[in-house]
C-alpha positions in Angstrom: 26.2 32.7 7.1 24.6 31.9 4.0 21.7 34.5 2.3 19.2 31.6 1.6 19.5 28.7 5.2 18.5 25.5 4.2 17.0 22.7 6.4 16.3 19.0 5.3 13.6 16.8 6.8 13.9 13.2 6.9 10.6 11.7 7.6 10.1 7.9 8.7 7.0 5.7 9.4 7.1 7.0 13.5 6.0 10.3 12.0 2.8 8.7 10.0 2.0 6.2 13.2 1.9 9.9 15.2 -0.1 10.8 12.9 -2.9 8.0 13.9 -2.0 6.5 10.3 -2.1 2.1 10.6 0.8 2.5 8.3 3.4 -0.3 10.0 4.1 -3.9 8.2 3.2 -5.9 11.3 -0.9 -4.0 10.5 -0.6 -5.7 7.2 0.7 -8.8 7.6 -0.6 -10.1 10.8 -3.8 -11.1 8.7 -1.7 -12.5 5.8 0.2 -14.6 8.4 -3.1 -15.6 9.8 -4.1 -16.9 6.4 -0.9 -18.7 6.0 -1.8 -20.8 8.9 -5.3 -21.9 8.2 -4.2 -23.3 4.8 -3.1 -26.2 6.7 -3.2 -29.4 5.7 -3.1 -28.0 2.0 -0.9 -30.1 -0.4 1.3 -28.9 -2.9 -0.7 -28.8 -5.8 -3.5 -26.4 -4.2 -1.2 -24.3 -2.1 -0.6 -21.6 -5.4 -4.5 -21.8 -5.5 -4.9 -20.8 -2.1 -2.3 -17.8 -2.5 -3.6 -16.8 -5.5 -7.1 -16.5 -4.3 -6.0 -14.4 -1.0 -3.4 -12.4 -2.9 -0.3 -14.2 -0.8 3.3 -13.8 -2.3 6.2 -15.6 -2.2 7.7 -12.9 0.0 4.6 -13.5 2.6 5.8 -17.7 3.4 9.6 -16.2 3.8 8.6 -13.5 6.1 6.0 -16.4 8.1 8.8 -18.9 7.9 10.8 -15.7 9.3 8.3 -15.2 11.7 8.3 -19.0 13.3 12.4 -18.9 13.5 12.6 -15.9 15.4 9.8 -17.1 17.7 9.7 -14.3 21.3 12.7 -12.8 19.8 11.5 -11.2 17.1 8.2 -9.2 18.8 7.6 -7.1 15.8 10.7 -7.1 13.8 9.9 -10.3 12.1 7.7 -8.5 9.7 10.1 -5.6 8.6 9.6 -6.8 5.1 13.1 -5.2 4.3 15.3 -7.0 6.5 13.6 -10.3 5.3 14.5 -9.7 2.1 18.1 -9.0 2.7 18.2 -12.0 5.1 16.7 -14.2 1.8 19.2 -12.9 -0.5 22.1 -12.0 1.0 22.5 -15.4 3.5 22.1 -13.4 6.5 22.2 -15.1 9.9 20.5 -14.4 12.9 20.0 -15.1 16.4 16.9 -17.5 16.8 16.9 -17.9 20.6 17.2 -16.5 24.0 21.0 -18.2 23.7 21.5 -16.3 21.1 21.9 -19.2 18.9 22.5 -18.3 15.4 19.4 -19.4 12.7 20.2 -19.6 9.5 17.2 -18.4 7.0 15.9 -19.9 4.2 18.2 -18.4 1.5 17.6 -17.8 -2.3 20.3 -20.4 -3.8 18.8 -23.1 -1.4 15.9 -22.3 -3.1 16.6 -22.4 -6.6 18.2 -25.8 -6.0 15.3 -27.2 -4.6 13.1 -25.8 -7.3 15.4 -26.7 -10.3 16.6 -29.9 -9.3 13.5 -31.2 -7.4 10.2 -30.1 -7.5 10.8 -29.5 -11.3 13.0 -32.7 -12.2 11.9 -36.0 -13.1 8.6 -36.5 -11.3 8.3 -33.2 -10.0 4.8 -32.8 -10.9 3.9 -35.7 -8.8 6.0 -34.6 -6.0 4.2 -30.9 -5.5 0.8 -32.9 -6.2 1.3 -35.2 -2.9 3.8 -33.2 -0.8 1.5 -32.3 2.5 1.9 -28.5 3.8 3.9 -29.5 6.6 4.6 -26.0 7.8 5.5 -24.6 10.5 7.6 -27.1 11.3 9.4 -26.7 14.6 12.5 -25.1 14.8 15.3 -28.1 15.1 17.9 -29.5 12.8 15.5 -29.6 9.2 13.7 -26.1 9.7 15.8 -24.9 7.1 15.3 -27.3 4.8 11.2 -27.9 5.8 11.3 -24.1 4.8 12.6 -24.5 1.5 11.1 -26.7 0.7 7.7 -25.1 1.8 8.6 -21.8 -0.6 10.4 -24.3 -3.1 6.6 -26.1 -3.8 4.6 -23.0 -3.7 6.8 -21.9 -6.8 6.7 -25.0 -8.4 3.3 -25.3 -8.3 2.6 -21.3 -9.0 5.0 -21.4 -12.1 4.5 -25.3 -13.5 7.9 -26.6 -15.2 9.6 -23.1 -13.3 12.7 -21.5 -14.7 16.2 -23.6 -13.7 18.7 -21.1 -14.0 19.4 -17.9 -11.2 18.5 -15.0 -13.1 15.1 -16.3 -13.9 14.4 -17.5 -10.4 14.9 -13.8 -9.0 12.5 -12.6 -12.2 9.8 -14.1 -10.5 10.2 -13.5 -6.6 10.6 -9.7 -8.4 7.5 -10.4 -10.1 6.0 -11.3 -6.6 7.2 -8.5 -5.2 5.4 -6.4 -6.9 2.3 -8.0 -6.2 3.3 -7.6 -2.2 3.8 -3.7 -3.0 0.9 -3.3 -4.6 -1.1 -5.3 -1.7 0.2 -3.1 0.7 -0.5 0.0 -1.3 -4.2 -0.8 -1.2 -3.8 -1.6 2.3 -2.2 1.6 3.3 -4.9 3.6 1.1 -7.9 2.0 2.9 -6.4 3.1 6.3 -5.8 6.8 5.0 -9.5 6.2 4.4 -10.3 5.3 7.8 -8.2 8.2 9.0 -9.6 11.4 7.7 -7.6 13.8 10.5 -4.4 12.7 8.9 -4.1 15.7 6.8 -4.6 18.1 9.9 -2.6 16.1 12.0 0.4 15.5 9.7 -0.2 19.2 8.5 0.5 20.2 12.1 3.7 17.9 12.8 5.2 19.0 9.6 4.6 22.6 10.6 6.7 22.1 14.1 9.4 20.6 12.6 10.2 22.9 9.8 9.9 25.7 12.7 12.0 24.3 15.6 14.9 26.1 15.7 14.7 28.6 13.1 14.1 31.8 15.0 17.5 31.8 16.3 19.5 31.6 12.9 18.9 35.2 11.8 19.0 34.1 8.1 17.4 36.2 5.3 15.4 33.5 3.7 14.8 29.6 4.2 14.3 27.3 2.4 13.2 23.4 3.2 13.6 19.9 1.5 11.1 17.0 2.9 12.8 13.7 2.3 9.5 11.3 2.7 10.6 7.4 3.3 6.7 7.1 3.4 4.7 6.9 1.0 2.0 9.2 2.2 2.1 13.2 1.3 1.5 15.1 4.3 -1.2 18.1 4.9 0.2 21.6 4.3 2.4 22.8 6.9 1.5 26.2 6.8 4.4 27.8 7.9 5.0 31.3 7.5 8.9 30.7 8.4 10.1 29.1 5.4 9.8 30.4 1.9 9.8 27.5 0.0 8.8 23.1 0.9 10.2 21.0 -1.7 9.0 17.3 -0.8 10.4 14.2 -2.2 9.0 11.0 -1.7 11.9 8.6 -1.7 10.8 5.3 -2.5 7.2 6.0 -4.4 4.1 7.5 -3.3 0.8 6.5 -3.0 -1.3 6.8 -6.7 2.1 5.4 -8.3 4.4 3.0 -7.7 6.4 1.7 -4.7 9.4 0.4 -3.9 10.2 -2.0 -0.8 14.3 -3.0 -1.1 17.2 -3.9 0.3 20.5 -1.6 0.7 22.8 -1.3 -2.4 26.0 -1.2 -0.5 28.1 -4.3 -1.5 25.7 -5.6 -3.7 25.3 -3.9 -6.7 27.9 -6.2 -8.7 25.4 -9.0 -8.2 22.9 -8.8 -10.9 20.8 -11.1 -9.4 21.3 -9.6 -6.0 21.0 -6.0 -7.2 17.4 -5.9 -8.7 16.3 -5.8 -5.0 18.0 -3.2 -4.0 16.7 0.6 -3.5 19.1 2.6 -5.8 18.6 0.0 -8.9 14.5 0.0 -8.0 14.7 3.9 -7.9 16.5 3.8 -11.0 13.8 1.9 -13.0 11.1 4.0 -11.3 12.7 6.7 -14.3 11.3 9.1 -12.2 13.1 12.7 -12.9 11.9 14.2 -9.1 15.4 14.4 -7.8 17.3 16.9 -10.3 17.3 19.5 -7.3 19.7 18.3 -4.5 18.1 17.7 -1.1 21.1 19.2 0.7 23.8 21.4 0.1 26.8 22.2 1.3 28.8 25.9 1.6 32.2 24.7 0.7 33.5 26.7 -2.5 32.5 25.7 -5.6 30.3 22.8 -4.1 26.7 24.4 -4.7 24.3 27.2 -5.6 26.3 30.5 -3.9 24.3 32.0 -1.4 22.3 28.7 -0.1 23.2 26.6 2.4 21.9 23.4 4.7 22.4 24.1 8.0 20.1 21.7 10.1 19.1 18.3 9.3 15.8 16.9 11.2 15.1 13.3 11.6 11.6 12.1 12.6 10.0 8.7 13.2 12.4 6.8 11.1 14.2 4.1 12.6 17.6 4.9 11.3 17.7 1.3 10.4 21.1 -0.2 8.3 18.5 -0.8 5.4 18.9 3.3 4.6 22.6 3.9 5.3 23.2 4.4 1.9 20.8 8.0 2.3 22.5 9.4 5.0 26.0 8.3 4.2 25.2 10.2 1.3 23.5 13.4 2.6 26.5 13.1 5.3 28.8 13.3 2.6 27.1 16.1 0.7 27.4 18.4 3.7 30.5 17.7 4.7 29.5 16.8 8.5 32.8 16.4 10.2 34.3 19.5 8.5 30.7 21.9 8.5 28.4 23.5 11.0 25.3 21.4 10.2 23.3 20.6 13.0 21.9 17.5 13.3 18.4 17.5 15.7 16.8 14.0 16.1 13.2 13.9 17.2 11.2 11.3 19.3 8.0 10.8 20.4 7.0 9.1 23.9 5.6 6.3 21.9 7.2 3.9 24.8 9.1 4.5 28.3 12.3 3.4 26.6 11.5 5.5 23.5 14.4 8.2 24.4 17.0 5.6 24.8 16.1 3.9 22.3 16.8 6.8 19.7 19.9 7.2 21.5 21.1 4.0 20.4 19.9 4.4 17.0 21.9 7.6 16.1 24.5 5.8 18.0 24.6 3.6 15.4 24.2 5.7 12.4 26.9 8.0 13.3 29.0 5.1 13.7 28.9 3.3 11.0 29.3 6.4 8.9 32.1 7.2 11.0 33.7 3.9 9.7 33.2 5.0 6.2 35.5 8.0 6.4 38.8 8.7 4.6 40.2 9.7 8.2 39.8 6.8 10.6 40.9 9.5 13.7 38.2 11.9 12.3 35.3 8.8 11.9 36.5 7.5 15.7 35.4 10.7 16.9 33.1 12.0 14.9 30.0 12.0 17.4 32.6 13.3 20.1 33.1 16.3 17.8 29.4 17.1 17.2 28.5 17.1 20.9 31.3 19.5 21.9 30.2 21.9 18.7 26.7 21.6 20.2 25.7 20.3 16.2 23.4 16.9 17.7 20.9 16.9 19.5 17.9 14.6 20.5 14.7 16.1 21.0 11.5 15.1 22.3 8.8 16.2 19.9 
C-alpha cells in the first residue's frame, strides 16, 4: 500500500442539480426555443434581426430543428447541446420515431452548399429578403432540406455575401458558439444568484464523497483530485480526512471562459471538424491548470513514489460517449484491468429508475473502454473481473 492514497472525484451536472442549482440545458433553452417559435412569419431578411436582438445563435435553430425531428422521443435529450453538435458535424443519424425510423439531421456540408451556392449566388440577396420562415416544417420527405435551408438563410442574412469555402463556414458557427457559451454562462450565474445555499449544500456533498470509504484503507495520508465537468466551484468540503483537494475544472469555470464540444476521438485529422472538439478547445483555452496529473498509478517508474490512486468516484455525470475520451484516459493512467483501483459510482433517487439507469450507463462506459484494449479477452471481461475483485460498485448517495 502506498504512503500517500489518492482518490479522484469526477463530478457531473447530477451533482450541481442536487445541489438545487437550475444548471441543465433544457432550463436554458426552453425559453430560447420559445422565442424561436414566435418569430413566425418572419422572412429572411429580418430573421438575423430578430436573433440578434434576443441573443439566438446559429447553434439555437439546429438544436430547435433538433428538437421538432425527435418529436416524444427525445423528452429532454434534444437539448444536450453536445450531442447536437456532433450530430451537425459529424452526419450523425438518429432514430426520429416510435419505429425507430432513422432521421437524418441537418448536417454542416448541406449547409455550406446551401449557403455558398444559394442564398449567396446570383440573386441571393433577393432570395433571403422574400423567403418566408417556414419553420417547423413537419417531419416528412423535405424536413431536411426545410431545415437547411432555415439555418442556411439565417446565415446569409447574419453574414451578407457569407464565406463560400468550408473552413470559413465553421469560423463562424465557432464564432456563434461562443456567443451560445457566453449566454449560458450568464444564465448559469443568475441561477447561482437565485440559489444562495449552493455553497452549503455542495460544500456538504463534496464532503461525503471525499469521505466514503476512506476509513477502511488504513493509509498514512490522502490526498484528493476534483475533476469538475461543471463549471461551478463547490463550497469547502471541510473534511478532516484528506490532507489535500486539488480541483480542476475541466472544461472552464464560471468568471472565465467555457467550452461546450464534441469528443476528439476520430476527428482530430479534420480541421474543420476538430475546432469543435474538447481537447483542441482545451488546448486554446492555454490554460496551464493541469501540470499535476489527476490520477496516478503504482506501477514502477509510472509516478511520484509513495502516492497512489486507489478509488475513483463518479457523481451526477451521465457517463455520456461525449467524455469517453476522459475516462479512457484516466482508465489508462491507472492501469484498471491490471491495478486495485476501485471504482464507486454514486446515484441519487432523482427518479424510480434512477438506479438502473446508472447501471446501464457504467455498463456502457466499461464497455466501450473495454473495446479499446490491446487484449480483446482482457476488454471482454473487464467488468467481470472488477466485480469478482469487489473493485465497482454503485452506490446510492
Amino acid at each position: 500500500m502506498a504512503n500517500v492514497f489518492h482518490q479522484l472525484i469526477v463530478l457531473g451536472n447530477g451533482f450541481d442539480l442536487n445541489c438545487g442549482l437550475a444548471s441543465r440545458f433544457l432550463d436554458f433553452f426552453v425559453p430560447r426555443m420559445k422565442l424561436i417559435e414566435s418569430a413566425a412569419p418572419l422572412r429572411g431578411a429580418t430573421l438575423a434581426d430578430y436573433c440578434s436582438e434576443h441573443e439566438l445563435t446559429v447553434w439555437d435553430l439546429v438544436l430547435f430543428q433538433r428538437k421538432k425531428a425527435l418529436g416524444p422521443r427525445g423528452l429532454n435529450n434534444w437539448c444536450d447541446v453536445e450531442s447536437a453538435i456532433a450530430d451537425f458535424m459529424l452526419d450523425e443519424v438518429y432514430p426520429v420515431d416510435e419505429m425507430g425510423h432513422d432521421y437524418k439531421s441537418v448536417i454542416f456540408d448541406d449547409v455550406c452548399s446551401y449557403w455558398s451556392e444559394v442564398a449567396c449566388g446570383e440573386g441571393g440577396d433577393a432570395l433571403v429578403r422574400r423567403e418566408p420562415l417556414s419553420f417547423p416544417p413537419s417531419p416528412h420527405s423535405g424536413y431536411v432540406d426545410d431545415g437547411t435551408k432555415f439555418i442556411g438563410i439565417y446565415l446569409a442574412s447574419r453574414y451578407p455575401g457569407g464565406p463560400r469555402e468550408r473552413k470559413d463556414v465553421a469560423a463562424v458557427l465557432l464564432k456563434e458558439l461562443h456567443v451560445l457559451e457566453q449566454c449560458f454562462a450568464e444564465y448559469l450565474g443568475g441561477a447561482l444568484a437565485k440559489q444562495p445555499a449552493y455553497t452549503a449544500n455542495s460544500g456538504g456533498y463534496l464532503h461525503k464523497l471525499l469521505d466514503f470509504g476512506l476509513s477502511e484503507i488504513g493509509a498514512l495520508a490522502y490526498r484528493s483530485t476534483v475533476l469538475n465537468f461543471n463549471y461551478t466551484s463547490p463550497g469547502n468540503p471541510l473534511s478532516a480526512i484528506c490532507d489535500s483537494i486539488d480541483f480542476r475544472n475541466v472544461h472552464g469555470h464560471l468568471g472565465g471562459e467555457i467550452v461546450f464540444g464534441i469528443d476528439g476521438t476520430g476527428c482530430l485529422d479534420d480541421s474543420t471538424v476538430a475546432r469543435f472538439t474538447k481537447t483542441y478547445r482545451l488546448l486554446a483555452l492555454a490554460r496551464n491548470d493541469f501540470g499535476i496529473p489527476i490520477a496516478y498509478s503504482g506501477e514502477d517508474g509510472k509516478g511520484p513514489v509513495g502516492i497512489e490512486t486507489g478509488m475513483i468516484k463518479f457523481y451526477g455525470h451521465s457517463l455520456a460517449s461525449a467524455d469517453y475520451s476522459y475516462f479512457q484516459s484516466i482508465f489508462d493512467l491507472v492501469n484498471l484491468y491490471s491495478s486495485h483501483v476501485r471504482l464507486l459510482f454514486f446515484y441519487s433517487d432523482y427518479s424510480v429508475t434512477a438506479r438502473e439507469e446508472t447501471y446501464q450507463r457504467v455498463l456502457n462506459l466499461l464497455s466501450a473502454y473495454g473495446e479499446t484494449m490491446d487484449n480483446e479477452d482482457h476488454g471482454k471481461n473487464l467488468v467481470h473481473k472488477l466485480i469478482l475483485e469487489g473493485r465497482l460498485s454503485i452506490v446510492r448517495l
